[in-house]
C-alpha positions in Angstrom: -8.1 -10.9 -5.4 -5.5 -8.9 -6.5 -4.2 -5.5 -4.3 -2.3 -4.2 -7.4 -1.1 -5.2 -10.9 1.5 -4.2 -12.7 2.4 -5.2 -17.0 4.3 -8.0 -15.8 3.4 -8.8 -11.5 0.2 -9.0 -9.7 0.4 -7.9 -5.9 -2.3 -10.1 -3.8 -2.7 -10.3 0.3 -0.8 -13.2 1.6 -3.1 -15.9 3.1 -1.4 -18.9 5.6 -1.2 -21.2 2.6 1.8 -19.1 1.5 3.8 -20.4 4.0 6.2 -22.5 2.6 7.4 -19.8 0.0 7.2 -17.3 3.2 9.8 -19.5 4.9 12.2 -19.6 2.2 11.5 -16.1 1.6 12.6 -15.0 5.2 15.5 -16.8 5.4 17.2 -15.8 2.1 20.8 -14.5 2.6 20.0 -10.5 1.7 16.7 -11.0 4.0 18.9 -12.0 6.6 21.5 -9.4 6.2 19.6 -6.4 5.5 16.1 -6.9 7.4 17.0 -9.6 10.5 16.5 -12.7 11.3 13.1 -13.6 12.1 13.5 -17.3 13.4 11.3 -18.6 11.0 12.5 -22.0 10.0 9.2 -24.6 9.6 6.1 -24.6 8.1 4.3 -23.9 11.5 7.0 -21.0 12.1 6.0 -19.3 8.7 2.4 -19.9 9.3 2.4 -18.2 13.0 4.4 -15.0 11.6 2.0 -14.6 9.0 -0.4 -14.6 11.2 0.7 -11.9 13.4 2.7 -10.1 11.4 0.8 -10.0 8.3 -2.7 -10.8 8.4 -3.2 -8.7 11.8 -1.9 -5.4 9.8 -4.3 -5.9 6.7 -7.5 -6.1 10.1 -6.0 -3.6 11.8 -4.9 -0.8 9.0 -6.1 -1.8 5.5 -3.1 -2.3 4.5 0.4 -4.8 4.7 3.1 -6.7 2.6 1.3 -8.1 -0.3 2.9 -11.2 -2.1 4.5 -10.3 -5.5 3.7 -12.8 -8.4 4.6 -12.9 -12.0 1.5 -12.9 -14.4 2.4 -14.8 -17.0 2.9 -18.4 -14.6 1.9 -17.3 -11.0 5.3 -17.7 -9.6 5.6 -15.8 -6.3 8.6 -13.5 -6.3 8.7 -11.2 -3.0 6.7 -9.0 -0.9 6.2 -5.4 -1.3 3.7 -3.9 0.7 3.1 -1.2 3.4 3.8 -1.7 7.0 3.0 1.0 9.3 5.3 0.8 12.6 4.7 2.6 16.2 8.5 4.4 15.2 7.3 6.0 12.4 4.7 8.9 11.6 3.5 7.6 8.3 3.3 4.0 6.6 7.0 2.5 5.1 7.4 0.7 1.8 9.1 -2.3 2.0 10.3 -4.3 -0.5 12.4 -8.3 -0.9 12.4 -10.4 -3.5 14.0 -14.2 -3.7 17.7 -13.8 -5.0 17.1 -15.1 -8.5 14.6 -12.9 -9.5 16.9 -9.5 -7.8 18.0 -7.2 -10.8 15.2 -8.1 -13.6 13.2 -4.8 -12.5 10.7 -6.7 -10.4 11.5 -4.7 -7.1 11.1 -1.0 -9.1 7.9 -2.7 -11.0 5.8 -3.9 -7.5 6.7 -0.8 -5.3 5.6 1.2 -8.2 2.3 -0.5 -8.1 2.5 -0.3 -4.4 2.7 3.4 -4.5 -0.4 3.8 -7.1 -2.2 1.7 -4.7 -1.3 3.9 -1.8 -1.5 7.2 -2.7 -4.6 5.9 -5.0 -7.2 3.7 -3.6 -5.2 4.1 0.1 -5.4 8.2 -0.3 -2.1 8.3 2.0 -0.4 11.5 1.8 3.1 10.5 2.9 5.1 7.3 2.3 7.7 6.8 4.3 11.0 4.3 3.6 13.9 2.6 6.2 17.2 1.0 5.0 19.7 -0.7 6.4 23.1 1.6 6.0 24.7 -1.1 3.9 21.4 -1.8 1.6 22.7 0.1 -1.6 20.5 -1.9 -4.0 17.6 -0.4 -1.9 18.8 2.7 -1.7 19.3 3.0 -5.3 15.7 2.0 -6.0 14.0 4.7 -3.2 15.8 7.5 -5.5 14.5 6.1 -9.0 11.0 6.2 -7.3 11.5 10.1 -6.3 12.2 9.1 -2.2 14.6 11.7 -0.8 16.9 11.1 2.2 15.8 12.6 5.7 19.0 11.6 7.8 19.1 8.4 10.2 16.4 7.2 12.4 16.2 4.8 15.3 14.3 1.5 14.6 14.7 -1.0 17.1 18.5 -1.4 18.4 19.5 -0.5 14.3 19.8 2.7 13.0 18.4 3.2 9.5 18.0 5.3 7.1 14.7 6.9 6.2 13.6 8.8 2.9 10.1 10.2 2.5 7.8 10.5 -1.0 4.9 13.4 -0.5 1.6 12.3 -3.2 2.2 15.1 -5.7 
């Protein structure tokens, strides 16, 4: 069942049968530099952080990263989701896509749908958004979706920016 759709994507919960694409996802070179490593490197390793970090966030708050796929053939692209961290007042978009589909629009297309479905069906107020510093491709696409800068924020042992989007 899909969470969102989009002309050309269709955002759906990630179940542990993703896993393989999951694994590949998370240990793409811009994953790596701009969101961390998250030792996930086998099948059993992809299936155990979905798990967790996924599947416990959709129980627990109705919301999470959702798998991005392209309509037409299914392919899966990305995530783009909603994840709601102890650091933060109000739930962060988030948004990665495999290299070879970065600069086709994908990324604008899904978070748009992501923020229908929040401020929609979610009724959520307040978005929130965290960058890394160096993430200019990400920071570029928080302005074209109306996100304005707040100043830097602690998450973790990083400091990142965040940017904030009120539901008109």
């Amino acid at each position: 069942m899909n969470v969102a759709e989009s002309p050309r994507l269709a955002l759906r919960r990630l179940t542990l049968d993703d896993a393989p694409f999951y694994r590949r996802l998370l240990n793409e070179p811009s994953w790596l530099a701009h969101i961390g490593d998250r030792q996930v490197r086998t099948l059993e390793d992809a299936q155990a952080h979905i798990a967790a970090n996924i599947l416990v966030p959709y129980a627990t708050h109705g919301f999470g990263m959702y798998l991005v796929q392209r309509r037409s053939d299914g392919a899966p692209l990305g995530l783009c989701g909603l994840v709601q961290r102890e650091a933060l007042p109000a739930p962060d978009i988030g948004f990665a896509l495999l290299q070879e589909h970065e600069g086709l629009g994908y990324a604008r297309e899904a978070a748009q749908a992501v923020l229908w479905h929040a401020f929609g069906e979610l009724q959520l107020a307040r978005l929130l958004a965290i960058t890394a510093p160096a993430n200019l491709r990400s920071t570029k696409l928080l302005g074209a979706l109306g996100f304005s800068f707040q100043g830097m924020v602690p998450v973790g042992d990083r400091s990142l920016r965040l940017y904030a989007l009120a539901k008109d």
